[in-house]
N, CA, C and O atoms as CSV, one atom per row, in Angstrom:
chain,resi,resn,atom,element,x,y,z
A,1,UNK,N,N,102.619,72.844,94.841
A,1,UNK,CA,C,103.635,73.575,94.108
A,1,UNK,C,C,103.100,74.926,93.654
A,1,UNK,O,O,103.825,75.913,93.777
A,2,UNK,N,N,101.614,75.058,93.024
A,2,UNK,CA,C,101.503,76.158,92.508
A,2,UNK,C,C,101.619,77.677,93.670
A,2,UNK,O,O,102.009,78.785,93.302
A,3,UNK,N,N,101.127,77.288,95.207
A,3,UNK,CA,C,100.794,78.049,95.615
A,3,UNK,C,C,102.165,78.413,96.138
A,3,UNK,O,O,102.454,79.590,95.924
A,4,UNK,N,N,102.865,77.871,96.620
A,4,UNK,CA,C,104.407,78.117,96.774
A,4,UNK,C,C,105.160,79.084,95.737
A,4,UNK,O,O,105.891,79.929,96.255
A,5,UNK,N,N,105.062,79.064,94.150
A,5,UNK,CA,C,105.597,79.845,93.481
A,5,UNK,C,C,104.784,81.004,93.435
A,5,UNK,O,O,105.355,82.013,93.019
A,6,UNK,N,N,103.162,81.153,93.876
A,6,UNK,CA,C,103.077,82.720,93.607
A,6,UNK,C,C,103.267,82.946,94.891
A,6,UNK,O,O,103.063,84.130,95.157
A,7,UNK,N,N,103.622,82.200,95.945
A,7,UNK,CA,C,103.950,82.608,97.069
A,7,UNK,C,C,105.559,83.495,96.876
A,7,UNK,O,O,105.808,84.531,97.493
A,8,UNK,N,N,106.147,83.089,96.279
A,8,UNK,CA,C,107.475,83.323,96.029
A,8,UNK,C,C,107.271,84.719,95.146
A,8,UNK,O,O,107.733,85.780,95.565
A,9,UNK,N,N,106.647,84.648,94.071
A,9,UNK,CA,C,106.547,86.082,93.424
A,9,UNK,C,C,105.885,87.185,94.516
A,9,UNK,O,O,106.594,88.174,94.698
A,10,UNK,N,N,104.786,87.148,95.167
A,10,UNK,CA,C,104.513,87.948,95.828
A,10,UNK,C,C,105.761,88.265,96.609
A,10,UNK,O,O,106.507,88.995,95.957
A,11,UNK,N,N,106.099,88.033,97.478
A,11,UNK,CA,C,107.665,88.397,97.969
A,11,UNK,C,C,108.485,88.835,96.920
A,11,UNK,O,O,108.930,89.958,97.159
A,12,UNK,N,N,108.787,88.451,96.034
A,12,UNK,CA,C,109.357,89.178,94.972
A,12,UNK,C,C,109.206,90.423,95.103
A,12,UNK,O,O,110.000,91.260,95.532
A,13,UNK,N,N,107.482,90.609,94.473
A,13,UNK,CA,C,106.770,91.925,94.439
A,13,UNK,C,C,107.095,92.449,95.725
A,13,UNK,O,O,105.917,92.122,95.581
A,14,UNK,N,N,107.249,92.658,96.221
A,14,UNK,CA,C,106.836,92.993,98.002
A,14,UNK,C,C,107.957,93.665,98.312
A,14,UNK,O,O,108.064,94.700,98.969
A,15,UNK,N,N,109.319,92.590,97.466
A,15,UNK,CA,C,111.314,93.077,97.725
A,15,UNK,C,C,111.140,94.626,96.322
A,15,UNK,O,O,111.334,95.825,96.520
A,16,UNK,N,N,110.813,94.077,95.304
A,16,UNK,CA,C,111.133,95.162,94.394
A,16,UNK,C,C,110.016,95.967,93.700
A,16,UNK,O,O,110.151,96.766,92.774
A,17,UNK,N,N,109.079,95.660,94.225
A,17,UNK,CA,C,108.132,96.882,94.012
A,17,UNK,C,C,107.450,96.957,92.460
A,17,UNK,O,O,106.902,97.937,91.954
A,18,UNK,N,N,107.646,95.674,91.890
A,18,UNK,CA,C,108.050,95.793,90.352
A,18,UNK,C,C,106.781,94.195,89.903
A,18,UNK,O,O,106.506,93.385,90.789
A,19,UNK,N,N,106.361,94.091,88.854
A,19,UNK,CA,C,105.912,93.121,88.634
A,19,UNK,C,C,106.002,92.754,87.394
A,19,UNK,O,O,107.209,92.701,87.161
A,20,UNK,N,N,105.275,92.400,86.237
A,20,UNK,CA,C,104.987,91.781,85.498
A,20,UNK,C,C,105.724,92.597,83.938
A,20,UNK,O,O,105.243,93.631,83.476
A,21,UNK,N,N,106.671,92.036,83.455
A,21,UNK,CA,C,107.448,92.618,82.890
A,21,UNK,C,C,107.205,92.514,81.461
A,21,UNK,O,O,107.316,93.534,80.781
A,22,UNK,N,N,106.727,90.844,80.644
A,22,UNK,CA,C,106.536,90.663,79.844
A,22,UNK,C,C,105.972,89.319,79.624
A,22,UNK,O,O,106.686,88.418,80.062
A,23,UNK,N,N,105.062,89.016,79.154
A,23,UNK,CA,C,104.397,87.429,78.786
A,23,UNK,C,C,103.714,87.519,77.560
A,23,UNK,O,O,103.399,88.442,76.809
A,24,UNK,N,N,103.507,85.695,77.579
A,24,UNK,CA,C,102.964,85.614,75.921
A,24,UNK,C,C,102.541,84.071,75.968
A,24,UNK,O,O,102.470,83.529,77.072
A,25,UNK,N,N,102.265,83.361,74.830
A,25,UNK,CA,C,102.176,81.819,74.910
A,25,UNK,C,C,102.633,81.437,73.690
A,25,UNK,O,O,102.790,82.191,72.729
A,26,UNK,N,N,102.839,80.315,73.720
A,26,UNK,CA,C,103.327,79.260,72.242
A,26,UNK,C,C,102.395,78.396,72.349
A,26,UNK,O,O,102.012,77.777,73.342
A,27,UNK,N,N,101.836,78.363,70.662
A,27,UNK,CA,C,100.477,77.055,70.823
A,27,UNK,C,C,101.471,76.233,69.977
A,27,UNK,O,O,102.562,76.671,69.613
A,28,UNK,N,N,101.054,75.152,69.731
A,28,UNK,CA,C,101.374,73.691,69.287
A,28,UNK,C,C,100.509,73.448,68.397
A,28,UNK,O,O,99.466,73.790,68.955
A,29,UNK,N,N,100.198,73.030,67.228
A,29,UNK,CA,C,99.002,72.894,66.422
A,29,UNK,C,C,99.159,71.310,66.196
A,29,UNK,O,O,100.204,70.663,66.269
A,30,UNK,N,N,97.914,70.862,65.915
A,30,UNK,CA,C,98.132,69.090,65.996
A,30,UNK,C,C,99.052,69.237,64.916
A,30,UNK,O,O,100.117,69.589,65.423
A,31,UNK,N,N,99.169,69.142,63.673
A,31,UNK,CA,C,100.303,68.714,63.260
A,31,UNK,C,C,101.871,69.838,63.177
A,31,UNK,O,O,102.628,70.202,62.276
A,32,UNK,N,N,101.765,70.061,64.627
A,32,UNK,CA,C,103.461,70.517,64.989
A,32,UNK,C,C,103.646,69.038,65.985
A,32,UNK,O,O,103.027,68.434,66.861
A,33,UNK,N,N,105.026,68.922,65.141
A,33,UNK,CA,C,106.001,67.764,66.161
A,33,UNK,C,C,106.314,68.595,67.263
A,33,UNK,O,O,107.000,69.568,66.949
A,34,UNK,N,N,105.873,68.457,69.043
A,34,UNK,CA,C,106.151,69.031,69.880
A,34,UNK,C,C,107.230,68.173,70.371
A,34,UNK,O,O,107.221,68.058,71.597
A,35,UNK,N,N,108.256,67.470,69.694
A,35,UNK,CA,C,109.797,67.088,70.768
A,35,UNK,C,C,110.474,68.306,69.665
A,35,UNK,O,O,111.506,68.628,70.253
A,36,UNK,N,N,110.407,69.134,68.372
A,36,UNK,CA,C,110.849,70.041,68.402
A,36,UNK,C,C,110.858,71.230,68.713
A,36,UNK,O,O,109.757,71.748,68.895
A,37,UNK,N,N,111.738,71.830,68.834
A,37,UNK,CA,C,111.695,73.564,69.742
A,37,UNK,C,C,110.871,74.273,68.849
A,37,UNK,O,O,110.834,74.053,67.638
A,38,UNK,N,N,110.349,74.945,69.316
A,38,UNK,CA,C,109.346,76.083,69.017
A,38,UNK,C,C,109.727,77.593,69.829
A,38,UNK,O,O,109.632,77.606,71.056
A,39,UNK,N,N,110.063,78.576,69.256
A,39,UNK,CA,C,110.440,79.721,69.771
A,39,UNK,C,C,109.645,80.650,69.649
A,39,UNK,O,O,108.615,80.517,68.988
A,40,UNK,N,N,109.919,81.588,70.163
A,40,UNK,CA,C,108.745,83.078,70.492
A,40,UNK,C,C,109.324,84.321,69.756
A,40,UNK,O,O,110.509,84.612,69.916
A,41,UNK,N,N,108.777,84.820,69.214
A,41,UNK,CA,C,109.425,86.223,68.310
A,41,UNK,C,C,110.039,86.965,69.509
A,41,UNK,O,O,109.489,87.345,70.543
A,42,UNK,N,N,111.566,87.094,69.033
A,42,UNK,CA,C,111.952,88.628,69.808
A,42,UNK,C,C,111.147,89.664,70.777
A,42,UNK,O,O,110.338,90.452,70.288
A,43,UNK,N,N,111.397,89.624,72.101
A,43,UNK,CA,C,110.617,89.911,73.171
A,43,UNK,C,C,111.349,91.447,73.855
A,43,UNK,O,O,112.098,91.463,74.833
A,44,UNK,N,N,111.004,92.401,73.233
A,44,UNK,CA,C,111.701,93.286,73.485
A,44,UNK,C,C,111.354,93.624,74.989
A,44,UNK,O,O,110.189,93.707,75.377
A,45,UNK,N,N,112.902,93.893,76.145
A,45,UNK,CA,C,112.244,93.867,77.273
A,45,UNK,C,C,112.104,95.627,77.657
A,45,UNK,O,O,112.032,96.372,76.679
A,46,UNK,N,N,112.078,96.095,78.684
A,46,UNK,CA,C,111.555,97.336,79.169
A,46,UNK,C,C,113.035,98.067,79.453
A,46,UNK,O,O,113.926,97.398,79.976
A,47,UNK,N,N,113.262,99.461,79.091
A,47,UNK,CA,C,114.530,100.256,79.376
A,47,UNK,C,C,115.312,100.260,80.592
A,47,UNK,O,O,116.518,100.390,80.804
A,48,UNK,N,N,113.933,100.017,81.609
A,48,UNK,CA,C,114.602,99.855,82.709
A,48,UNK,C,C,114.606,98.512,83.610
A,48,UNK,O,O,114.342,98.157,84.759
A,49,UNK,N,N,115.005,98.056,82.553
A,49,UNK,CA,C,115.134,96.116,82.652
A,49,UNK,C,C,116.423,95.922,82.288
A,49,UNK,O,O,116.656,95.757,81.090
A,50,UNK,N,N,117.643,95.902,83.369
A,50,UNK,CA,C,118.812,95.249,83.925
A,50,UNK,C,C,119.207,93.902,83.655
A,50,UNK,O,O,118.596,93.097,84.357
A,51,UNK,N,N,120.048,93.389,82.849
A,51,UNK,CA,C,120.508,91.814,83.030
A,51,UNK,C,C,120.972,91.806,83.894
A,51,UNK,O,O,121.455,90.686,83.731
A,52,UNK,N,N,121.391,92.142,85.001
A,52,UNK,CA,C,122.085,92.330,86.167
A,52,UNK,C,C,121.608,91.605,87.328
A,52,UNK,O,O,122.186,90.947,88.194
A,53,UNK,N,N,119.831,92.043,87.010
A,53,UNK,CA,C,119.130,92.292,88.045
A,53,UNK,C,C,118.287,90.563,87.830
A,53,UNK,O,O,118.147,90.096,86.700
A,54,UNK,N,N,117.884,89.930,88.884
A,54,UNK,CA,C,117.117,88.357,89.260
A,54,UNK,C,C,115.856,88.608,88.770
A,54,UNK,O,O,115.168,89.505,89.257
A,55,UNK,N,N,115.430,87.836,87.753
A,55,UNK,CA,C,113.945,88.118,87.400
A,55,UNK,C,C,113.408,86.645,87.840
A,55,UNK,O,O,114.150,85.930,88.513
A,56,UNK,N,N,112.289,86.257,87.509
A,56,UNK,CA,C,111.218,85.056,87.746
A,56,UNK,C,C,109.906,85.294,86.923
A,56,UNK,O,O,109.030,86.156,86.972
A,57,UNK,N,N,110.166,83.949,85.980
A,57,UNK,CA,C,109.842,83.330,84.651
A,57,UNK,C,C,109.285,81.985,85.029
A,57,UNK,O,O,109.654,80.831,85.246
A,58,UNK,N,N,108.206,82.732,84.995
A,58,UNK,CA,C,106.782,81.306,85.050
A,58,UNK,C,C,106.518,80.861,84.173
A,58,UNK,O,O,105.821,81.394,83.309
A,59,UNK,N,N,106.972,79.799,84.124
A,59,UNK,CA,C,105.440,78.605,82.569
A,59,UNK,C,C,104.730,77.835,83.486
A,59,UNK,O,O,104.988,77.326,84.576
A,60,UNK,N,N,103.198,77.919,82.311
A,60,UNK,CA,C,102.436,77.342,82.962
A,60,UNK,C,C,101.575,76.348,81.902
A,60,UNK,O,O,100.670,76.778,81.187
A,61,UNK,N,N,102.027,74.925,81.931
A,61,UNK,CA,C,101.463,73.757,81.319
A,61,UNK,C,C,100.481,73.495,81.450
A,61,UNK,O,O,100.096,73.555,82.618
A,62,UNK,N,N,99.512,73.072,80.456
A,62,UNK,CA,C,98.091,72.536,80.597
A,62,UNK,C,C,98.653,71.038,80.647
A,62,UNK,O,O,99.655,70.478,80.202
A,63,UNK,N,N,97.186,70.532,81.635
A,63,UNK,CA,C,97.475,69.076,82.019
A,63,UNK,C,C,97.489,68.350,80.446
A,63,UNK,O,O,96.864,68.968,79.584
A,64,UNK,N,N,97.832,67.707,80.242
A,64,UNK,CA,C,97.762,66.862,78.983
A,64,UNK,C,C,99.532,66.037,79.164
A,64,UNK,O,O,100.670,66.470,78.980
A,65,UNK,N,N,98.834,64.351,79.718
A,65,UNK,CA,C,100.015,63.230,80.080
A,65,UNK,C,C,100.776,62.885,78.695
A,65,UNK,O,O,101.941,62.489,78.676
A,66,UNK,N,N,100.184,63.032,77.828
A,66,UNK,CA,C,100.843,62.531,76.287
A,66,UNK,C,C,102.119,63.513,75.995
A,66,UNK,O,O,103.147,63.032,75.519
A,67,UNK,N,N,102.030,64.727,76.257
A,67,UNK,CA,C,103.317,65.519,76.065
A,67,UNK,C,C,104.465,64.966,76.732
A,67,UNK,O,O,105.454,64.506,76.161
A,68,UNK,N,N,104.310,65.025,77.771
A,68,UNK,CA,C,105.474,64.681,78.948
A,68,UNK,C,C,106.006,66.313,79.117
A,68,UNK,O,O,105.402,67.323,78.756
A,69,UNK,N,N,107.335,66.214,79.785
A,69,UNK,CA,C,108.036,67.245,80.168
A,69,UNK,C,C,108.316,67.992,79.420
A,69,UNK,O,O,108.754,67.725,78.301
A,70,UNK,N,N,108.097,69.255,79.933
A,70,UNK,CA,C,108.555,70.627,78.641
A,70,UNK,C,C,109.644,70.909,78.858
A,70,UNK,O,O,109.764,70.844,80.082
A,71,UNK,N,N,110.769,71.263,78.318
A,71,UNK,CA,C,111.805,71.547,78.724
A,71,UNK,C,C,112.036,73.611,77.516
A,71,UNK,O,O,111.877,73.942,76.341
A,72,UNK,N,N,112.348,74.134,78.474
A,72,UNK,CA,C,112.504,75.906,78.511
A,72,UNK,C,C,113.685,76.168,78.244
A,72,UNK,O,O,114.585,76.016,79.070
A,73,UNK,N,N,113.912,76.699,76.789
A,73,UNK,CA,C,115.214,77.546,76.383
A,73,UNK,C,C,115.013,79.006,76.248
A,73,UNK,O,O,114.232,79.598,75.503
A,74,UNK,N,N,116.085,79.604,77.333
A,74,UNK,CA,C,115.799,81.433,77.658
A,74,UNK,C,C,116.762,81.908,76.384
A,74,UNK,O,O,117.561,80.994,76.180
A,75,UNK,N,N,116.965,82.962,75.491
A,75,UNK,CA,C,117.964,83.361,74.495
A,75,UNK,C,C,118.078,84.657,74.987
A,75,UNK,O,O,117.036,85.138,75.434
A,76,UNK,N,N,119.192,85.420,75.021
A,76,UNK,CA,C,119.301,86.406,74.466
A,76,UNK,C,C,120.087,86.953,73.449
A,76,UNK,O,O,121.315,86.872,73.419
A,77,UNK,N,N,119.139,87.710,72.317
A,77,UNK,CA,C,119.135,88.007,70.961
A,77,UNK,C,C,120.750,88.980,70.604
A,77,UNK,O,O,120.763,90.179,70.883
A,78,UNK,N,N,121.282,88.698,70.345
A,78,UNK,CA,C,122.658,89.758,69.941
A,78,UNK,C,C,123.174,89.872,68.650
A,78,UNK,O,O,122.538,89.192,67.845
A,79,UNK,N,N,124.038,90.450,68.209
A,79,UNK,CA,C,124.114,91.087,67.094
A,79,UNK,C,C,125.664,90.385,67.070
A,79,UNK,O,O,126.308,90.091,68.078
A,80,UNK,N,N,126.020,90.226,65.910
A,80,UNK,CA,C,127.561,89.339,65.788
A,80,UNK,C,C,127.660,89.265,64.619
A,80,UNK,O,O,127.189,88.369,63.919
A,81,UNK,N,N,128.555,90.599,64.109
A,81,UNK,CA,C,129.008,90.772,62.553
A,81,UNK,C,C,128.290,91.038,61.585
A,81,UNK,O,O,128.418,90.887,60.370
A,82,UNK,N,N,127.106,91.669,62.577
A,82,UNK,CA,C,126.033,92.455,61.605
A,82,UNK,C,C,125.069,91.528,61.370
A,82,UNK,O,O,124.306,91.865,60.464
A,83,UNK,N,N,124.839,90.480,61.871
A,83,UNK,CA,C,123.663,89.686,61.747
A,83,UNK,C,C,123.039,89.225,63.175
A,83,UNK,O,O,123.687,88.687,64.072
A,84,UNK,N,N,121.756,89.516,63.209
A,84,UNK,CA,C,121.115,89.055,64.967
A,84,UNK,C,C,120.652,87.091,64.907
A,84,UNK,O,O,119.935,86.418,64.168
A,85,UNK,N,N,121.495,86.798,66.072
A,85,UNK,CA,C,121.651,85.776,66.530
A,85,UNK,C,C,120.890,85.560,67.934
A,85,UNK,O,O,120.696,86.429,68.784
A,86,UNK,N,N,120.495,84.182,67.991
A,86,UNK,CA,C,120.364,84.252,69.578
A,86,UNK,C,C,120.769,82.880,70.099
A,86,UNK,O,O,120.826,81.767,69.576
A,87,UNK,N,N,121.117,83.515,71.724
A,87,UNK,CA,C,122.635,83.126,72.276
A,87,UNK,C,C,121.879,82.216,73.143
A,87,UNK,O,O,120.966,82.704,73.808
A,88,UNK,N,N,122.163,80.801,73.239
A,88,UNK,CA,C,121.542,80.043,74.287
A,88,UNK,C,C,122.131,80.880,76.196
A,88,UNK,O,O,123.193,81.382,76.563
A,89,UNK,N,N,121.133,80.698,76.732
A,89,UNK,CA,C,121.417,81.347,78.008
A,89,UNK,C,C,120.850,80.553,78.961
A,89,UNK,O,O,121.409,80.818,80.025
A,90,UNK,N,N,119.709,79.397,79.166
A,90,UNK,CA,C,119.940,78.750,80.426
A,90,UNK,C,C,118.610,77.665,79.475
A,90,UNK,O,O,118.113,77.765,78.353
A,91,UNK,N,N,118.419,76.606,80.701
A,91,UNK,CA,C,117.682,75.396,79.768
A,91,UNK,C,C,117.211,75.037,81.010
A,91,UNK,O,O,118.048,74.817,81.886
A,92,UNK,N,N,115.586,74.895,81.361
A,92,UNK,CA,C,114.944,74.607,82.639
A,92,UNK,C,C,114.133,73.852,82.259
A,92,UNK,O,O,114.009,73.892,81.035
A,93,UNK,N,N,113.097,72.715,83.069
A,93,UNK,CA,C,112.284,71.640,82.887
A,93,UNK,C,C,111.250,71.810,83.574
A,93,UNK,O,O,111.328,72.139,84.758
A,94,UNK,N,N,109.718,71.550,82.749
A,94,UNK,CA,C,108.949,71.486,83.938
A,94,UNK,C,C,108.518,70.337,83.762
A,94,UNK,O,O,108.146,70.077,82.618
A,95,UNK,N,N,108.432,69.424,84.655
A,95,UNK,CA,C,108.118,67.735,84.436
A,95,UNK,C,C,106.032,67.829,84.158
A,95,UNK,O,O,105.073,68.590,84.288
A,96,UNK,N,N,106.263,66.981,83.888
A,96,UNK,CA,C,104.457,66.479,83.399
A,96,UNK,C,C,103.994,65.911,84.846
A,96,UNK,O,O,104.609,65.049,85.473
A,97,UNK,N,N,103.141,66.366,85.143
A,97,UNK,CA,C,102.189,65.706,86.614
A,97,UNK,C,C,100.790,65.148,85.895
A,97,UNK,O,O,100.120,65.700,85.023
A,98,UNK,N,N,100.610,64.071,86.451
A,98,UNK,CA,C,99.551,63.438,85.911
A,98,UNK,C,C,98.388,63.852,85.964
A,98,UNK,O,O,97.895,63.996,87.082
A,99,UNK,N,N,97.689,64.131,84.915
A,99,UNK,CA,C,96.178,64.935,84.979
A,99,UNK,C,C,95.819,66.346,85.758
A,99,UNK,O,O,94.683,66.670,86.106
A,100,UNK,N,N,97.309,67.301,86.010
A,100,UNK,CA,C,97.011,68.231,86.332
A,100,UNK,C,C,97.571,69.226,85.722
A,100,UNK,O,O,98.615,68.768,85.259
A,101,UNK,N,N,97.464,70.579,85.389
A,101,UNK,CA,C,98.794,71.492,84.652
A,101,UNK,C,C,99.454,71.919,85.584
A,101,UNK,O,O,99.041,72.223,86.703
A,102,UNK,N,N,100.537,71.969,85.174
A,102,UNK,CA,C,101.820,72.400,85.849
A,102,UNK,C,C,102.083,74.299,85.567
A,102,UNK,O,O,102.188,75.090,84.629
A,103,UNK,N,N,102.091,74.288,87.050
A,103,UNK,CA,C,102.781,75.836,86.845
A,103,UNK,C,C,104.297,76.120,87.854
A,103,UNK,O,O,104.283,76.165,89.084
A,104,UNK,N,N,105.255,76.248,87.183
A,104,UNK,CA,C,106.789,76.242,87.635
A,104,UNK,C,C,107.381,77.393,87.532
A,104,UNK,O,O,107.142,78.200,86.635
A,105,UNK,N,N,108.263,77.568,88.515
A,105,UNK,CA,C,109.084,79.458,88.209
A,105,UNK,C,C,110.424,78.968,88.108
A,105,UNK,O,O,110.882,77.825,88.104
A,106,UNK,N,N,111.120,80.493,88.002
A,106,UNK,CA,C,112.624,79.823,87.888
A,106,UNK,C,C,113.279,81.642,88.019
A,106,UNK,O,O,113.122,82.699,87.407
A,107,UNK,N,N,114.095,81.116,89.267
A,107,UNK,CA,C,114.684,82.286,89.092
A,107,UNK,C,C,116.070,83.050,88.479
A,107,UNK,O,O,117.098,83.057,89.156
A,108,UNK,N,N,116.024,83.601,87.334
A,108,UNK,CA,C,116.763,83.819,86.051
A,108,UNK,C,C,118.087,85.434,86.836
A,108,UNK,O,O,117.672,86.350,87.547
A,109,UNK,N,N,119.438,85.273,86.422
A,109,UNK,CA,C,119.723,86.472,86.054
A,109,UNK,C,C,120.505,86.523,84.552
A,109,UNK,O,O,121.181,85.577,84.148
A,110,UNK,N,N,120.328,87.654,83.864
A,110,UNK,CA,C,121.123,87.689,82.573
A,110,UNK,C,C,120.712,88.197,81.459
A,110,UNK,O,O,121.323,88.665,80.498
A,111,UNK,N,N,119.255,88.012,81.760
A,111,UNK,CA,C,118.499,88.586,80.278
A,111,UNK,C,C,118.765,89.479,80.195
A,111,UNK,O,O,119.018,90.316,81.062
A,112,UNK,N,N,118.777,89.547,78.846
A,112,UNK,CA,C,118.719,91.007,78.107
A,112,UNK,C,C,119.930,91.536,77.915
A,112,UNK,O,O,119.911,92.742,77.671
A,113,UNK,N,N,121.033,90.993,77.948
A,113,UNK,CA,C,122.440,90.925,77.303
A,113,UNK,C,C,122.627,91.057,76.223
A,113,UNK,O,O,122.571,89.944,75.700
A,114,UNK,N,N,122.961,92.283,75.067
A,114,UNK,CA,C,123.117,92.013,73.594
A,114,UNK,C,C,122.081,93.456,73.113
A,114,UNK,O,O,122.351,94.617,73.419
A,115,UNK,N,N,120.921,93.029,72.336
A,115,UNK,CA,C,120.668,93.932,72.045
A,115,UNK,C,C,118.885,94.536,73.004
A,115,UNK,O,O,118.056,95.348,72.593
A,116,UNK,N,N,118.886,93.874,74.075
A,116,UNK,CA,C,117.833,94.122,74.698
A,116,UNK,C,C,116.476,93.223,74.589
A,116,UNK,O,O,115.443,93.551,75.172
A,117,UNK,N,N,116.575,92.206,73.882
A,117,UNK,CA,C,115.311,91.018,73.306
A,117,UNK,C,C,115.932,89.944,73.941
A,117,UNK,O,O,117.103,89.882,74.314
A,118,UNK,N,N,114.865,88.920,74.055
A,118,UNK,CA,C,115.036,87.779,74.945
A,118,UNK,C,C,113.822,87.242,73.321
A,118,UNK,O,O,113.031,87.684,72.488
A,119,UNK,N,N,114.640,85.789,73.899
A,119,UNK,CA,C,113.436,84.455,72.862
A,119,UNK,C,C,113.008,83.421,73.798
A,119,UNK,O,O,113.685,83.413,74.826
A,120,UNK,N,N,112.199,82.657,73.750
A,120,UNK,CA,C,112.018,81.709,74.943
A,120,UNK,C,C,111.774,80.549,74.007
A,120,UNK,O,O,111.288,80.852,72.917
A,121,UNK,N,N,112.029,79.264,74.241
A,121,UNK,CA,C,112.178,78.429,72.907
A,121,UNK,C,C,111.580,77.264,73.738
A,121,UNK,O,O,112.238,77.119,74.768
A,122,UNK,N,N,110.677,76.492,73.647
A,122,UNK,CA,C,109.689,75.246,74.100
A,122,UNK,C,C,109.390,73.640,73.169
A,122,UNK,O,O,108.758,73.509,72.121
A,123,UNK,N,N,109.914,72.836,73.783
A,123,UNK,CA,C,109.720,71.363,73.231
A,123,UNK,C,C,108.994,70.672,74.314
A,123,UNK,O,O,108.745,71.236,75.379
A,124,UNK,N,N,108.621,69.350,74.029
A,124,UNK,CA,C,108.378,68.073,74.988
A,124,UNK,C,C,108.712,67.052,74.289
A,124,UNK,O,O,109.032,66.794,73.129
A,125,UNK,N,N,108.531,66.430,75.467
A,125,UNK,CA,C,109.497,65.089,75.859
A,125,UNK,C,C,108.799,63.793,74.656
A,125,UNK,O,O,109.342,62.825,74.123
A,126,UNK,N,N,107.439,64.316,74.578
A,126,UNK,CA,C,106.967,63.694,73.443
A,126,UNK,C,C,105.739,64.180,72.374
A,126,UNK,O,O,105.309,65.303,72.640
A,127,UNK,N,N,105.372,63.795,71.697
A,127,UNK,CA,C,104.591,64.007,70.373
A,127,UNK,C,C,103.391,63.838,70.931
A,127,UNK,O,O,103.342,62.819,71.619
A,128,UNK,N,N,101.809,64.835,70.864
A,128,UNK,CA,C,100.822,64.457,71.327
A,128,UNK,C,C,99.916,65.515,70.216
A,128,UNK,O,O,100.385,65.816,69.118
A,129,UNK,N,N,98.952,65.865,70.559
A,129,UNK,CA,C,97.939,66.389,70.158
A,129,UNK,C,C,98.014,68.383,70.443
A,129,UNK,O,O,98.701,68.647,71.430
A,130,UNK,N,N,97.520,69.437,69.847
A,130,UNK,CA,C,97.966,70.845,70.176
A,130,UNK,C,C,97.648,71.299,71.217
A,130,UNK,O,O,96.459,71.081,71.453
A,131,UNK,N,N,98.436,72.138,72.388
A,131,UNK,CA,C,98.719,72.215,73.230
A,131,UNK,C,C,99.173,73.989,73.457
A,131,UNK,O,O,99.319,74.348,72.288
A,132,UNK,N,N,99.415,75.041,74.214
A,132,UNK,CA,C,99.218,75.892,74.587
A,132,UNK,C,C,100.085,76.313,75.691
A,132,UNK,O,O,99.611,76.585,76.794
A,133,UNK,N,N,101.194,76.369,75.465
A,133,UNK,CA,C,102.137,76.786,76.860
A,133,UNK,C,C,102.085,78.470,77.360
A,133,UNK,O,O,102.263,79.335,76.502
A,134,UNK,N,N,101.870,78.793,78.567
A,134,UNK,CA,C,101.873,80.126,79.119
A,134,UNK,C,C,103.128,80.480,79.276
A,134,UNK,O,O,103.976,79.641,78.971
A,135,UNK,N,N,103.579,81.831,79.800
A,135,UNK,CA,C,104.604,82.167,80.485
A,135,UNK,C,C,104.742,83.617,80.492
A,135,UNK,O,O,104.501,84.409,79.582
A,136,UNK,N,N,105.092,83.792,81.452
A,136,UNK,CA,C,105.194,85.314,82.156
A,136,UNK,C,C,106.563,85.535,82.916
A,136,UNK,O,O,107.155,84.765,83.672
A,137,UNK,N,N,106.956,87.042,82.420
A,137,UNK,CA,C,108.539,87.092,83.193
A,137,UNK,C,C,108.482,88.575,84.044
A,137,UNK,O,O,108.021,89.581,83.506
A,138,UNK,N,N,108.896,88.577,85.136
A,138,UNK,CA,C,108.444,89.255,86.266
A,138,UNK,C,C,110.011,89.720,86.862
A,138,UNK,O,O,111.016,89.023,86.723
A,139,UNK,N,N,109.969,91.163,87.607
A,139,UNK,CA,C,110.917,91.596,88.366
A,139,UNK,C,C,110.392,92.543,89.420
A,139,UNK,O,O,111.164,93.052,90.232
């Protein structure tokens, strides 16, 4: 799987000339309950970053079987009656593989609808020990 998705970004790169747009990580601290969401501060994206336009949004899981599946909430941040909100916009899974980390893409259009910030919001499937999720968003 892994080599297939940077197989897929390179072609990406290759179609639009463009790469690595914005990334970051969410840690887990032993005592955070990881079956609740955990979100990322307001991710302001680049001027000439299109919701229009297909991006690809990698997470990348460290092996650890006690979590189980992460499941990925994309937001984008908007403004509604004078107060900033953020707007659920798509919900993706990366399943748990046994004793290895998982690295999964997903190819997104929409971000950045509203006021130009995206949130990325991260749970699992179960309660374990602190943990460290990657992710990188690419056009």
């Amino acid at each position: 799987m892994k080599g297939r998705n940077l197989g897929i970004l390179q072609e990406l790169r290759t179609i639009t000339g463009k790469g690595l747009v914005a990334n970051g990580e969410v840690s887990f601290a032993d005592t955070d309950d990881l079956t609740v969401e955990k979100k990322t501060d307001p991710v302001e994206l680049p001027e000439d970053f299109f919701p229009e336009e297909i991006c690809y949004l990698v997470i990348k899981k460290p092996a650890d079987d006690t979590a189980g599946d992460l499941t990925v909430y994309t937001y984008n941040v908007v403004e509604i009656d004078g107060s900033t909100e953020d707007v659920l916009h798509s919900i993706h899974t990366v399943e748990a593989v046994s004793g290895q980390p998982s690295l999964r893409g997903f190819l997104i259009q929409g971000l950045g609808f509203g006021t130009g910030k995206i949130k990325l919001g991260f749970k699992f499937s179960a309660d374990s020990g602190a943990i460290t999720v990657k992710w990188g968003l690419y056009k």
